[in-house]
C-alpha positions, 0 to 999 in steps of 0.5 A: 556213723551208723550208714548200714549202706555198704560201698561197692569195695566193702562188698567186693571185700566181704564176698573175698572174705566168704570165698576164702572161708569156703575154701578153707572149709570154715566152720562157725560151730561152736564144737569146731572152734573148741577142736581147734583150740585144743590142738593149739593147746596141746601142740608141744612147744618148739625146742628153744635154741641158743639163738633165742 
């Protein structure tokens, strides 16, 4: 409850976690996530087969 001490394993998670949004050019604007989610928006939805 309430530690703002972080263990060495939080740590570790949490600089993996910032690594991998700078490798995947992460960005925490506003206007990007906008972006994003009016490709999903847009995208066309996948035909459905018979098997679905």
């Amino acid at each position: 409850m309430g530690n703002t001490k972080r263990d060495s394993g939080d740590q570790s998670q949490l600089e993996r976690f910032r690594d991998l949004a700078r490798e995947l050019e992460a960005d925490e604007s506003e206007e990007a996530f906008e972006a994003t989610v009016k490709k999903i928006v847009q995208a066309p939805k996948p035909e459905k087969t018979d098997e679905e």
